[in-house]
N, CA, C and O atoms as CSV, one atom per row, in Angstrom:
chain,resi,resn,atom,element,x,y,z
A,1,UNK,N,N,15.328,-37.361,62.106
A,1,UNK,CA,C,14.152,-36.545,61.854
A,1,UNK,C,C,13.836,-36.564,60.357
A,1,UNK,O,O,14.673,-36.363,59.477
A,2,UNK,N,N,12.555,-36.824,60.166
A,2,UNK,CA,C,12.087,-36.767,58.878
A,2,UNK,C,C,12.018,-35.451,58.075
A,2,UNK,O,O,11.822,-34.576,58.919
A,3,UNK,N,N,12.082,-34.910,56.892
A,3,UNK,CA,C,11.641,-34.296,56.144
A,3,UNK,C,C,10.487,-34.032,55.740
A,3,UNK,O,O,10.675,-34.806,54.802
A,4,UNK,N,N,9.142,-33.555,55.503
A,4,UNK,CA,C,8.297,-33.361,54.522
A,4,UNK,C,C,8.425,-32.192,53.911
A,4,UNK,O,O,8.950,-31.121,54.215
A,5,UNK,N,N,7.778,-32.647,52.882
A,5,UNK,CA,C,7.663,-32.192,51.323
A,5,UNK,C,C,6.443,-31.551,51.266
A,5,UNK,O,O,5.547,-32.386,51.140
A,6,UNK,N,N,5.974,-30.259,51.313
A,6,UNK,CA,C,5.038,-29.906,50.789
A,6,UNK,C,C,4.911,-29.206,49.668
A,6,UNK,O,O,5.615,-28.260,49.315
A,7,UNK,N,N,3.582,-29.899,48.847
A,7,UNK,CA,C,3.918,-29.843,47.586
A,7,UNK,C,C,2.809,-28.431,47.025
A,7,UNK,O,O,1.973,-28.469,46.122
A,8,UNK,N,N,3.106,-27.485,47.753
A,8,UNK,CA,C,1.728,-26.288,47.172
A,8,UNK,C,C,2.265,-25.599,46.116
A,8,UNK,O,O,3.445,-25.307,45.922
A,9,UNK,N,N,1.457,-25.403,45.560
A,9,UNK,CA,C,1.835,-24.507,44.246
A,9,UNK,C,C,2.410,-23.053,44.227
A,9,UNK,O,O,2.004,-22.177,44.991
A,10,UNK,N,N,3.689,-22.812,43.004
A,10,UNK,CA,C,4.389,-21.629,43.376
A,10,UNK,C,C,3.647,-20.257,42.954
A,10,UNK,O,O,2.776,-20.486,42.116
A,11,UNK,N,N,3.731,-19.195,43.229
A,11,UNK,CA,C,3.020,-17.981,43.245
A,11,UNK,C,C,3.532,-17.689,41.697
A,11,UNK,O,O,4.511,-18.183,41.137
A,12,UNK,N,N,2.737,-16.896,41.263
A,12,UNK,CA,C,3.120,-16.531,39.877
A,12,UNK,C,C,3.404,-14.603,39.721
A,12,UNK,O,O,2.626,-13.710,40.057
A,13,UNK,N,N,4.541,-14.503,39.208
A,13,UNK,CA,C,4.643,-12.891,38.711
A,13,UNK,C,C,3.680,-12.418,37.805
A,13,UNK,O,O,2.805,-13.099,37.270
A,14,UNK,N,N,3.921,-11.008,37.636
A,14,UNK,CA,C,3.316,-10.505,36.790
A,14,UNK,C,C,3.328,-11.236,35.458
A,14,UNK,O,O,2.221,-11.602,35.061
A,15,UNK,N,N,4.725,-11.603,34.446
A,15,UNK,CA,C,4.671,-12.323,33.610
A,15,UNK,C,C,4.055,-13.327,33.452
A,15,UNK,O,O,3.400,-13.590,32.443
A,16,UNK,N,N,4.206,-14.175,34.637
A,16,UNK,CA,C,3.185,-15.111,34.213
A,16,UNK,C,C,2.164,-15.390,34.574
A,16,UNK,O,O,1.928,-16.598,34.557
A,17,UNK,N,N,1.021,-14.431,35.089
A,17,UNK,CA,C,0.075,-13.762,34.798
A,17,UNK,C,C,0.059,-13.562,33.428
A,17,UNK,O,O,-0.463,-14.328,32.618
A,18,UNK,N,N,0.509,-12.754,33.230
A,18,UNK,CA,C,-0.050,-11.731,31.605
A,18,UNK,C,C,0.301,-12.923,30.598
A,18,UNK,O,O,0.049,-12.502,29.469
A,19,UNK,N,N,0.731,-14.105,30.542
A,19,UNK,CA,C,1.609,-14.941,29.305
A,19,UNK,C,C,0.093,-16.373,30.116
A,19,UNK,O,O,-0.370,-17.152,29.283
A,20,UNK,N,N,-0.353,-16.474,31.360
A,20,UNK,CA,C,-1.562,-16.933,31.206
A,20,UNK,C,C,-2.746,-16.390,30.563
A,20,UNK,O,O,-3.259,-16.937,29.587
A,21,UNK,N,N,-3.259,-15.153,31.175
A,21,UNK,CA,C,-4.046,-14.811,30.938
A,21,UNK,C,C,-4.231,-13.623,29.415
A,21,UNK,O,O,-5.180,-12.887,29.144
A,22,UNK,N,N,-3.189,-13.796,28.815
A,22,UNK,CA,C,-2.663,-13.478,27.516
A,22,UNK,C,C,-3.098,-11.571,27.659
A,22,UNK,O,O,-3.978,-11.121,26.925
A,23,UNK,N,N,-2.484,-10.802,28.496
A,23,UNK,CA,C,-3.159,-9.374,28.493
A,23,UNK,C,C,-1.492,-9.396,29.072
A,23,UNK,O,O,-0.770,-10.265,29.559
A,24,UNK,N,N,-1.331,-7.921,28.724
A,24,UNK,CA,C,-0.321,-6.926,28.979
A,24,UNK,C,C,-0.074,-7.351,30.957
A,24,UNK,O,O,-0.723,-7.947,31.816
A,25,UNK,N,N,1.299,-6.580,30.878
A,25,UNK,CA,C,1.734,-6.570,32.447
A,25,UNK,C,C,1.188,-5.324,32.720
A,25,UNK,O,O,0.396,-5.355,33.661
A,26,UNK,N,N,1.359,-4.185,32.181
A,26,UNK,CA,C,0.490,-3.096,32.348
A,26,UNK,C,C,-0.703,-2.726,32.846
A,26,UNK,O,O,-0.905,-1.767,33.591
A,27,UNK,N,N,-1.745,-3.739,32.297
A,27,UNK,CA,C,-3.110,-4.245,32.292
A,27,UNK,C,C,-3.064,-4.586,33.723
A,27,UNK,O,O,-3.821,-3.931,34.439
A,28,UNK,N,N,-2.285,-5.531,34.317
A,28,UNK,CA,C,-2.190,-6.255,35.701
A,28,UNK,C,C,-1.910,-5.087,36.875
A,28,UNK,O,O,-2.391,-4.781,37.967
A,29,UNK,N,N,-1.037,-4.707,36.150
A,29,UNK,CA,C,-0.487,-3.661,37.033
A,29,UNK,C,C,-1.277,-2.422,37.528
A,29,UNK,O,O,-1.114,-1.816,38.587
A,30,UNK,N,N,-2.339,-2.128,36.345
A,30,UNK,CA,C,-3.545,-1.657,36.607
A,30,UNK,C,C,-4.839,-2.000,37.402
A,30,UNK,O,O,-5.662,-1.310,38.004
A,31,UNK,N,N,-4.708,-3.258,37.184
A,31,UNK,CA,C,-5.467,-4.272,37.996
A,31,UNK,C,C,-5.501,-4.610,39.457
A,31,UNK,O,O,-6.486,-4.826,40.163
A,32,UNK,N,N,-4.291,-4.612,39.755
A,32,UNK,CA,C,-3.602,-4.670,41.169
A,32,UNK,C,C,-3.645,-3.203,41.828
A,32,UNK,O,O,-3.476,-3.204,43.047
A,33,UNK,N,N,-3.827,-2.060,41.272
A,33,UNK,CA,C,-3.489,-0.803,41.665
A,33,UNK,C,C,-5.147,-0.027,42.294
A,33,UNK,O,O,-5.392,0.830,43.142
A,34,UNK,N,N,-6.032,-0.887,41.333
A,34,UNK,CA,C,-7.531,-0.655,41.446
A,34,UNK,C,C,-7.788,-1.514,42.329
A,34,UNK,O,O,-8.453,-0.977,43.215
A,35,UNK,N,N,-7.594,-2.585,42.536
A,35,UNK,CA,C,-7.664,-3.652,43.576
A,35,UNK,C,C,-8.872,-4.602,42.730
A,35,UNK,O,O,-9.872,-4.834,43.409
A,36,UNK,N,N,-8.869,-4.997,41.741
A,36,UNK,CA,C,-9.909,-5.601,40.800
A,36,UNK,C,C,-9.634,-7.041,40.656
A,36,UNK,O,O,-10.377,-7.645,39.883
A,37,UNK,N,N,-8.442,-7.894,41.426
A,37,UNK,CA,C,-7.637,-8.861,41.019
A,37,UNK,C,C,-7.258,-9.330,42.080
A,37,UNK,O,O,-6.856,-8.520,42.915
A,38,UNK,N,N,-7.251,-10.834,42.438
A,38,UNK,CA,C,-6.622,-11.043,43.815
A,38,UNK,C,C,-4.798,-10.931,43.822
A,38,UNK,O,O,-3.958,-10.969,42.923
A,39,UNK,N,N,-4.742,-10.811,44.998
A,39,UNK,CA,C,-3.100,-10.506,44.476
A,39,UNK,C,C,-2.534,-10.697,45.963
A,39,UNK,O,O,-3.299,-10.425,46.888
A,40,UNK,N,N,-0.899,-11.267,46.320
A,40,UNK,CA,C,-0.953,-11.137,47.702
A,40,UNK,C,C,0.537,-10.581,47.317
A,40,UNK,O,O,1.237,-11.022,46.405
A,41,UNK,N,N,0.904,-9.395,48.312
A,41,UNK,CA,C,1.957,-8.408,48.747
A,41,UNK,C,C,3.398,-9.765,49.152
A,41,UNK,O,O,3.270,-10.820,49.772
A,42,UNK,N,N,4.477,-9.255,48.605
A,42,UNK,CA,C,5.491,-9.852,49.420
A,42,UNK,C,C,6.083,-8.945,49.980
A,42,UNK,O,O,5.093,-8.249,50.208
A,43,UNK,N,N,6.753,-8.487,50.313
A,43,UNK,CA,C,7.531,-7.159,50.701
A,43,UNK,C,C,6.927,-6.363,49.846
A,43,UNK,O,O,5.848,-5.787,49.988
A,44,UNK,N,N,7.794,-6.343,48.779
A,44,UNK,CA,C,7.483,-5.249,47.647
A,44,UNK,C,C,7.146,-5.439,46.403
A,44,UNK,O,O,6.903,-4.696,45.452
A,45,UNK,N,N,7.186,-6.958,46.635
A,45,UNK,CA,C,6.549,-7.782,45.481
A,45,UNK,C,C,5.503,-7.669,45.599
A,45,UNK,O,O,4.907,-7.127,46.530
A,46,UNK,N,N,4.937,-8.342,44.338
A,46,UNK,CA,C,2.955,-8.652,44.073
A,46,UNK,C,C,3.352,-9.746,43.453
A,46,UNK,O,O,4.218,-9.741,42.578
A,47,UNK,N,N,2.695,-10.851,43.895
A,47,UNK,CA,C,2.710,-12.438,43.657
A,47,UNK,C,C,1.118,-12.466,43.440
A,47,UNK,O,O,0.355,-11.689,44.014
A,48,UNK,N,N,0.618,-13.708,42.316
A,48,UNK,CA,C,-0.570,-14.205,42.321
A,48,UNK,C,C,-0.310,-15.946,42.612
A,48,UNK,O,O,0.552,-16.768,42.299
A,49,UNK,N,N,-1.631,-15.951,43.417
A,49,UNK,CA,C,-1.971,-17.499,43.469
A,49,UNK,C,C,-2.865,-18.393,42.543
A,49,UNK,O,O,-4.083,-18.568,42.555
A,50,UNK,N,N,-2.156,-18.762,41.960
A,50,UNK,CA,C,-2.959,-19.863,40.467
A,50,UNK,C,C,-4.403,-19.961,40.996
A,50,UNK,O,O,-5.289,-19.512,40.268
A,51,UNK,N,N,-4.859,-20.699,42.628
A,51,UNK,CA,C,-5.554,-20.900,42.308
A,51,UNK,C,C,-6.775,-19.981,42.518
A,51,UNK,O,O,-7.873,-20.135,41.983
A,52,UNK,N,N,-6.330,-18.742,43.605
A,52,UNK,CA,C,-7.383,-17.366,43.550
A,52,UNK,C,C,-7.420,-17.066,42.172
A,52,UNK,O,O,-8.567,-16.770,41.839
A,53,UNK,N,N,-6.532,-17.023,41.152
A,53,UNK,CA,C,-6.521,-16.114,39.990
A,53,UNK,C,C,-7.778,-17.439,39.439
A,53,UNK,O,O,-8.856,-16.845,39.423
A,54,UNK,N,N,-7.986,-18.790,39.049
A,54,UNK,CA,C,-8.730,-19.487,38.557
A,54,UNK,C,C,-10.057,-19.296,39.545
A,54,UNK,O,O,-11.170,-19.255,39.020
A,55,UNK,N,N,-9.931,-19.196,40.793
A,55,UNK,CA,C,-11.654,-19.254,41.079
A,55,UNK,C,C,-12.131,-17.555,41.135
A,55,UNK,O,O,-13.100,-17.222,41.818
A,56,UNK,N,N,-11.600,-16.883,40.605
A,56,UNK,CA,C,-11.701,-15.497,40.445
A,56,UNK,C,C,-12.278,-15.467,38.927
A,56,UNK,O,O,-13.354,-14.884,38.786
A,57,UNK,N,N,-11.677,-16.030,37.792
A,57,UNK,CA,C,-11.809,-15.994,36.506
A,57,UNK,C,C,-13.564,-17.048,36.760
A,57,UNK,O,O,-14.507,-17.029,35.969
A,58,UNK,N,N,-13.524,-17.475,37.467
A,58,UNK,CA,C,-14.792,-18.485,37.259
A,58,UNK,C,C,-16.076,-17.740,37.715
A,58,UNK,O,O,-17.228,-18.037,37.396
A,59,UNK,N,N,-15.647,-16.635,38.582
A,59,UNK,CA,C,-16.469,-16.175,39.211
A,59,UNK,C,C,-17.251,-15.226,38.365
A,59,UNK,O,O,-18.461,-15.000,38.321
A,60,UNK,N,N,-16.094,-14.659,37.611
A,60,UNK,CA,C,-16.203,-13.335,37.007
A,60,UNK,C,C,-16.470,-13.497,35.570
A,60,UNK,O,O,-16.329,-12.555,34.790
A,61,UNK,N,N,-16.915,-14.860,35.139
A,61,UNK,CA,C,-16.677,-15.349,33.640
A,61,UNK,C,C,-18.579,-15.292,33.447
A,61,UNK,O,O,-19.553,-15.601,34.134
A,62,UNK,N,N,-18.320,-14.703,32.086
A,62,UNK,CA,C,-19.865,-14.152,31.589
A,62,UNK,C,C,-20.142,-15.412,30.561
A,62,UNK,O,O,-19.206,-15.787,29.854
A,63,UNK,N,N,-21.730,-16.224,30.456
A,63,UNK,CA,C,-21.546,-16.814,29.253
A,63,UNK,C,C,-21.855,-16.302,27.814
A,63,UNK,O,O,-22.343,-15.172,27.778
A,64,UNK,N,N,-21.702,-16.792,26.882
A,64,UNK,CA,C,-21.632,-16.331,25.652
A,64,UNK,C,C,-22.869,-16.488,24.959
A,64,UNK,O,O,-23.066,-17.675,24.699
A,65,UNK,N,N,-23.961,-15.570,24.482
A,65,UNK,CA,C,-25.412,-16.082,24.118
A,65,UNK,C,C,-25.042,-15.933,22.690
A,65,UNK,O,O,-24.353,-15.016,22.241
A,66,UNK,N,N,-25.733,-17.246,21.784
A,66,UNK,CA,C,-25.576,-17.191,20.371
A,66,UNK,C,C,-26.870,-17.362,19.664
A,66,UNK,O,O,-26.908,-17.340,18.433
């Protein structure tokens, strides 16, 4: 019997959240509590998915008038 490999990307903690998106764990933790942030429950964990957290930031991204 064969093996496969699936290769999906790993969920990210709070840290690395906040060390991407360069803002406090606090901030997140606030974020997640308001429900302002995608976020998915593990038990008792809170995991983010790279790529909800990127089409979330795209969604929510204002441009800059100069």
């Amino acid at each position: 019997m064969q093996q496969q490999i699936i290769n999906e990307p790993a969920l990210w903690r709070y840290s690395d959240l906040a060390s991407y998106l360069r803002v406090s764990e606090h901030k997140l933790r606030r974020d997640v509590m308001n429900r302002t942030i995608p976020f998915i429950k593990c038990g008792r964990s809170v995991r983010f998915d790279p790529e909800k957290i990127k089409q979330w930031l795209n969604a929510n991204a204002t441009e800059v008038m100069q």
